[in-house]
N, C-alpha and C positions, 0 to 999 in steps of 0.2 A: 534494501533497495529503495524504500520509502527517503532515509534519507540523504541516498543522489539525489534522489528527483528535487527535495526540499534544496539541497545545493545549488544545486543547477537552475533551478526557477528563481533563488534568491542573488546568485550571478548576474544571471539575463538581467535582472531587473535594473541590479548597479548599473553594468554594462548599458543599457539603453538611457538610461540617465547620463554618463558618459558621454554618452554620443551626442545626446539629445542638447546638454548644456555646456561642455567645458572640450568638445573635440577643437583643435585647432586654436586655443584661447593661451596667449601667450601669460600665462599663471603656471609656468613647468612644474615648478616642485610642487603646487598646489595639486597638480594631475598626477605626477607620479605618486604621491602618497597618496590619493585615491584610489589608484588603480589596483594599489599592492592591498589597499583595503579593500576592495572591490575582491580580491582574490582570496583572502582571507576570512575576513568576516564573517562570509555563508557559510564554510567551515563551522561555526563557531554558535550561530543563529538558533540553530535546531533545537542545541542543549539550554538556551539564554530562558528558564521561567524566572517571573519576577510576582511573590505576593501577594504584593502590592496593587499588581495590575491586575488582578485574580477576579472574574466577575462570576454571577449565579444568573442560573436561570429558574423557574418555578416549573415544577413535572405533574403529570397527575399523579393523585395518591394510588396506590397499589395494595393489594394484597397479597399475604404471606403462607405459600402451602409446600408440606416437604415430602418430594415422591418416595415411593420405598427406594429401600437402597437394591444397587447394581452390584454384584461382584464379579471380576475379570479376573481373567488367568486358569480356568479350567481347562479352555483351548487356546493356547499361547497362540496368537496368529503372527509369521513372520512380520519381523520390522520392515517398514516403508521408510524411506529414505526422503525428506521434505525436499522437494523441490527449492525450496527458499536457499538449504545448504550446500543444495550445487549449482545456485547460480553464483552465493560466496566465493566458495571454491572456485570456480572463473574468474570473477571477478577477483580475486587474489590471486590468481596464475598469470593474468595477463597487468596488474600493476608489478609484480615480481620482472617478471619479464623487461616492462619499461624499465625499472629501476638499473638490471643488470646491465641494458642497453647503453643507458645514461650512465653507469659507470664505467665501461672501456671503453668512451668517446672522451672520457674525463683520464682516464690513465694513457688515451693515444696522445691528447694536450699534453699531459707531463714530458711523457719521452720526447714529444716533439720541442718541446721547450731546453728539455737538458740536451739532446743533440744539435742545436741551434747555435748560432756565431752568438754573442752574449755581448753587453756594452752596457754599462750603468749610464744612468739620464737619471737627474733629480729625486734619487731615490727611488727610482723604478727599472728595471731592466727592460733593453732594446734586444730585437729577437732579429738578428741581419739574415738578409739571402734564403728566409724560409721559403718562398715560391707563394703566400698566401698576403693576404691584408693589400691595405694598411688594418691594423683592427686592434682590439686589447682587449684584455682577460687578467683576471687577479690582481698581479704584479709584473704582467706582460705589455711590451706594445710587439705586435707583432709586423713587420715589414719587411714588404716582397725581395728588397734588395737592401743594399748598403747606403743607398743616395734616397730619399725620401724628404720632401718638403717641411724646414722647422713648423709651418704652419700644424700638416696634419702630425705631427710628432707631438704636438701643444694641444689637437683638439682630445688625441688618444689620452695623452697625461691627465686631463680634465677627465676622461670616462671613469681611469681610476683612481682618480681624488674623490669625487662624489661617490664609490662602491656601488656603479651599476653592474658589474661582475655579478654582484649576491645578490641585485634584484630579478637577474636573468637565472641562475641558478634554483632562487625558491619557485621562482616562476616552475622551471624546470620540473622543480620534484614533486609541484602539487601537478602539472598534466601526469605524471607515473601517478600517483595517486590516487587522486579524481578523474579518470582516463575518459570518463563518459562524457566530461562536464568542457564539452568544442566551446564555451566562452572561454573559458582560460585561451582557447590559441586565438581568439581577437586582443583579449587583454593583451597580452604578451607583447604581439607587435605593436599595439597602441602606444605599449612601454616601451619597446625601443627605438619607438618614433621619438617621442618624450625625450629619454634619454638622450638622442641624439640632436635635440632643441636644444636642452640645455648645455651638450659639450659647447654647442655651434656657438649660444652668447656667452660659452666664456670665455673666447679668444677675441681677443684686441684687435680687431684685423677690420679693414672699410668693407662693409656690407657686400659693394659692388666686385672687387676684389675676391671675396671670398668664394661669390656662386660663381667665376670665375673658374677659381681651383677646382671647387665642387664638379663644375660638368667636364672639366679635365680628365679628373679621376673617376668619371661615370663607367668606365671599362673595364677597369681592373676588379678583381673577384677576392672574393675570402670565404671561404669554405668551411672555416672552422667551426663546430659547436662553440655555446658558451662565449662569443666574440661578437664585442660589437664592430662594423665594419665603419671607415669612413664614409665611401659611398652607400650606402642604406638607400634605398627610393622608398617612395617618391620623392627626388628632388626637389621639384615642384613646390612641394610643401617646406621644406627646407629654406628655401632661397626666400618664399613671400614670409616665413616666420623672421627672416632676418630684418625685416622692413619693420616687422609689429611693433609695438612697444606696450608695456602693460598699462592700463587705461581703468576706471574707477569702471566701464561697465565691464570687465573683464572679472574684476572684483566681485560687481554684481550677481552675475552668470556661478559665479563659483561659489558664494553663498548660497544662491538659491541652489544649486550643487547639493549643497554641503544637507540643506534645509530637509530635501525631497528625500534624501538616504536617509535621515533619523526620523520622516515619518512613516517612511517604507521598515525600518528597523524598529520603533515601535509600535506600528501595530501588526509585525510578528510576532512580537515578544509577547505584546497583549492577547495575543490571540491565543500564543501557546499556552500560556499563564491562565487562560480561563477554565475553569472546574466547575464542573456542575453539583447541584445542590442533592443529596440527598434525596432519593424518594421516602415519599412520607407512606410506612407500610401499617396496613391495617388488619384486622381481626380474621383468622381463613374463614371463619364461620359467619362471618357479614356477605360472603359472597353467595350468587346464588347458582351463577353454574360456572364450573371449571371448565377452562382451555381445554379443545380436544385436537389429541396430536393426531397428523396423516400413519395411518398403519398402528400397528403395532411396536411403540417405544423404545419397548425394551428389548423384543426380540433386534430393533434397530440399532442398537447401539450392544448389543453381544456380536453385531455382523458385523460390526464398523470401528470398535474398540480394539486396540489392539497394545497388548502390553510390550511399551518401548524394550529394545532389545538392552540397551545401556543397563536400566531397572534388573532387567533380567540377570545382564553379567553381573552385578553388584549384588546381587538378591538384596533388593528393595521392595519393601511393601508400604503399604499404609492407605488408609480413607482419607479420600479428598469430595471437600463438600462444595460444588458448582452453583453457583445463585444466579438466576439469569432472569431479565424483565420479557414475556409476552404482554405485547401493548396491547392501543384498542385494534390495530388491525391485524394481528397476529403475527406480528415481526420479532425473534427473539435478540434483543439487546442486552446492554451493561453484562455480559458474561463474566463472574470474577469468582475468586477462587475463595471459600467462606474461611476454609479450615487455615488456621493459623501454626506456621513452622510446616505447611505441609510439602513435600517433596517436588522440587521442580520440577524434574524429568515428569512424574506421575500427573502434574497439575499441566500440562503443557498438551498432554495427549488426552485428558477430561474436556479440556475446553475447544481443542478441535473439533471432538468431536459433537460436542453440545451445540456449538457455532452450526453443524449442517443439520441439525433436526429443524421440521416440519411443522406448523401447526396448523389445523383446519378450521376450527374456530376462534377466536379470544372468550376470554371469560364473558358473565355479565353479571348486572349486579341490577336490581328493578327495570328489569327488561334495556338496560343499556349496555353498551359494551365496554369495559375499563380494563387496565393491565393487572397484572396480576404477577408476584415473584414467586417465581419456583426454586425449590432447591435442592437438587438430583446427588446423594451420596454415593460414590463409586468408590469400590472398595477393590483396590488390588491385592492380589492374593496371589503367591507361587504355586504350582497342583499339589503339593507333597503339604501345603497348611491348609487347601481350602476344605471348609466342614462337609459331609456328606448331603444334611438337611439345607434344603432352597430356603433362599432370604427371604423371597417373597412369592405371591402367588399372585395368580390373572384370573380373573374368573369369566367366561366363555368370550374370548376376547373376539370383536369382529371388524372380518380386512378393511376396513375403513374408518375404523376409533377405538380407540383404547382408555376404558375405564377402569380405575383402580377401584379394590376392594378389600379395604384392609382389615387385619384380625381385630378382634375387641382388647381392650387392653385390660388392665388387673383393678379390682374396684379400689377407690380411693380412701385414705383412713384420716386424710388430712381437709381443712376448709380449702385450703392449695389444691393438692389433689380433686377435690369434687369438681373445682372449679373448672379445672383442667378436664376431668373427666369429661363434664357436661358441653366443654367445647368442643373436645373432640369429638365428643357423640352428634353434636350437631354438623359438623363436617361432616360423620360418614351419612347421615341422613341427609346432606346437600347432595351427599356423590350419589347415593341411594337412589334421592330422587330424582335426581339427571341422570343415570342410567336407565330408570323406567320409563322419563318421559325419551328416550331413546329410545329403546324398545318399543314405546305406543309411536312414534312415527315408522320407523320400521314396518311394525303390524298394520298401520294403514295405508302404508304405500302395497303391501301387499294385500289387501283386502280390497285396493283401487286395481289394481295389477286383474284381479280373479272377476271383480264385478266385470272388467271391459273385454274377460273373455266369455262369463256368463252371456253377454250379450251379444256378442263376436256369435256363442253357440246356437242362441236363439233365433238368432237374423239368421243365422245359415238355415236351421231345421225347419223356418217360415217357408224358405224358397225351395227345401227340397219336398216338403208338402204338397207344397204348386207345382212342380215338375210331376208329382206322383200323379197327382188329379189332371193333368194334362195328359200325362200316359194313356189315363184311365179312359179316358174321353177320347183319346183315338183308340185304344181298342175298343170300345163298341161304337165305332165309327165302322173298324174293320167287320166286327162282326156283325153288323148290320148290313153288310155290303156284302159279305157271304153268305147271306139268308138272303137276300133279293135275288143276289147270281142264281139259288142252289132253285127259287121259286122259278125262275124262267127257264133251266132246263129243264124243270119237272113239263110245265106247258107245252115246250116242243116236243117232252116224250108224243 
């Protein structure tokens, strides 16, 4: 689908250049081989990289760390069907369709041509008494009756000496094709505008005389696919091109024409052609805390992996090693596939799925933030091979980050080996340490959590002291008002 769109935008662009410099500019064949280039060429753009025109840009450096590996196929999760394959499949239902259409409009021309009165003219055949034209097609003139003007019998024979039949025809078969891409249907008519410029100066006939004929036959119809008609409209344009004559700024208009497509055409080419430069990767153990992804990884990607059905009919397996850039702002880019001869189908469904993971942090490296390249091995596996024992372990993984924790490896006997050793030991003491200082914000987010209910409990216990002693003070309020009553009944006794 990306590239219609690329089409269609490299179209438009011809097309308004068209318009913009050479619509109406008596230079015909200069515009019809335009136009037909105009129709082609985007076709053709998408795939044009040139070398040559290759430029770089400069990235920052990154570092290199490889997660444990993933294995898939213990729970085969049914196949999902991409979305991308059934807008294809549309998309090729409905250029099918045009194509079929476009050929029994083309098989009703045939029969209509062999059942037709037939007359040779200068190496062309005359098509008498069809009910359609004046108009012509291939090797056809076609006309409505028997009696028809040498005039336009001369302008039809001109349509096909020049072979505008086969510019209407490709025309034709790129709308079936590129169905999406509505410049082709301005093209189109531009071109049988065109076309019809050109029958019109090559007949010998007085200017004034001709538009004459022309708004004569402004009535008559022709119906036909694939035919050009004599009356075409707008007349209008017809009759003032009769007047034009080609002129040095007409020439001008068509160079600059000609100038604006090859800078519109190279710097697509350049643009496609540009490659970028290598990231420069560095030591894992220079780093000082690793990217932390949203959730849990890998339990993410057992829920989201899903082994292709294809793989499956075929029983295919194999590891495919995914290498992907988390930047400084934790965007995963350059997604590519490490492992070399690895399986398409298998490498297709890795990198879907790597494309939709999360990250919550970027790495950092002396408290700043830098990319860093990850390289996640996923390993498919059918149920009846995969081994009993887990690849890998998690150690108390929590719902909002996942820290890896991996085994120690075997000591070294070589100066390679140590050296290796001692890197490695220093990653898992990076990851070490940025797991604990995880855990100390943790513990004091909950140590701040407990202190502001300590104090929540104490402000409360302050106030229900003071309600207590407020109690307290109206009851011997009461019972001092009970002992004064209890003294003045005594007196009345």
């Amino acid at each position: 689908m990306l590239y219609i769109a690329q089409v269609v935008c490299y179209t438009g662009i011809l097309y308004a250049i068209y318009m913009l410099l050479l619509r109406n500019r008596p230079i015909h064949t200069f515009n019809r081989a335009y136009l037909l280039l105009a129709s082609l060429l985007p076709l053709l753009l998408p795939f044009i990289k040139l070398p040559s025109l290759a430029t770089y840009w400069q990235r920052n450096e990154v570092m290199n760390f490889r997660l444990p590996e993933i294995t898939v196929g213990g729970n085969i999760a049914p196949h999902v069907r991409n979305t991308v394959d059934v807008a294809l499949i549309i998309y090729t239902a409905v250029a099918c369709l045009l194509l079929i259409v476009m050929a029994v409009k083309y098989i009703r021309l045939q029969r209509m041509a062999r059942r037709s009165e037939q007359q040779p003219y200068k190496g062309y055949t005359l098509l008498l008494n069809t009910g359609y034209g004046p108009g012509s097609w291939g090797r056809y003139i076609v006309l409505p009756d028997a009696e028809a003007h040498e005039t336009v019998i001369e302008h039809e024979a001109a349509h096909l000496r020049m072979r505008h039949s086969a510019d209407l025809l490709l025309i034709n078969l790129l709308q079936c094709i590129v169905w999406p891409n509505l410049f082709l249907y301005a093209i189109k008519k531009e071109l049988r505008q065109v076309h019809e410029f050109q029958a019109d100066a090559a007949i010998d006939v007085d200017a004034k005389t001709y538009g004459e004929l022309l708004l004569s036959n402004t009535f008559s119809t022709c119906t036909l696919p694939f035919t050009h008609s004599f009356n075409i409209h707008p007349l209008k344009r017809r009759i003032m091109m009769l007047k034009k004559r080609k002129s040095p700024l007409a020439i001008v208009f068509g160079v600059a024409a000609l100038f604006a497509a090859g800078i519109v055409v190279f710097n697509v080419v350049a643009l496609q052609s540009c490659k970028a430069k290598k990231w420069e990767v560095m030591k894992a153990g220079e780093v000082d805390k690793m990217p932390l992804f949203k959730g849990d990884y890998q339990d993410f990607l057992f829920r989201t992996l899903n082994y292709p059905q294809e793989a499956i009919d075929n029983n295919i397996e194999g590891k495919v090693d995914i290498g992907f850039i988390v930047d400084e702002n934790g965007k995963i880019k350059d997604v590519q596939v490490k492992t070399k001869d690895a399986n398409p189908i298998l490498s297709k469904e890795a990198k879907r799925v790597v494309e939709k993971m999360e990250i919550l942090k970027p790495a950092e490296k002396n408290g700043k933030k830098v990319a860093v390249e990850l390289i996640l091995p996923i390993n498919f596996k059918l149920p009846d091979s995969i081994p009993p024992s887990p690849i890998f372990f998690i150690d108390e993984p929590s719902p909002e980050h996942t820290v890896m924790n991996c085994e120690p490896v075997e000591i070294a006997t070589t100066k390679s080996d140590k050296w290796k050793q001692k890197s490695y030991q220093k990653e898992i003491q990076n990851i070490s340490e940025y797991y604990d200082e995880v855990q100390r914000e943790q513990l004091s987010k909950l140590e701040d959590n407990l202190s502001k209910h300590l104090q929540e409990l104490s402000k409360n216990k302050k106030e229900i002291e003071k309600q207590q002693q407020e109690l307290q003070k109206q009851q011997q309020e009461v019972e001092a008002e009970i002992e004064r009553f209890k003294k003045e009944q005594n007196k009345r006794k």
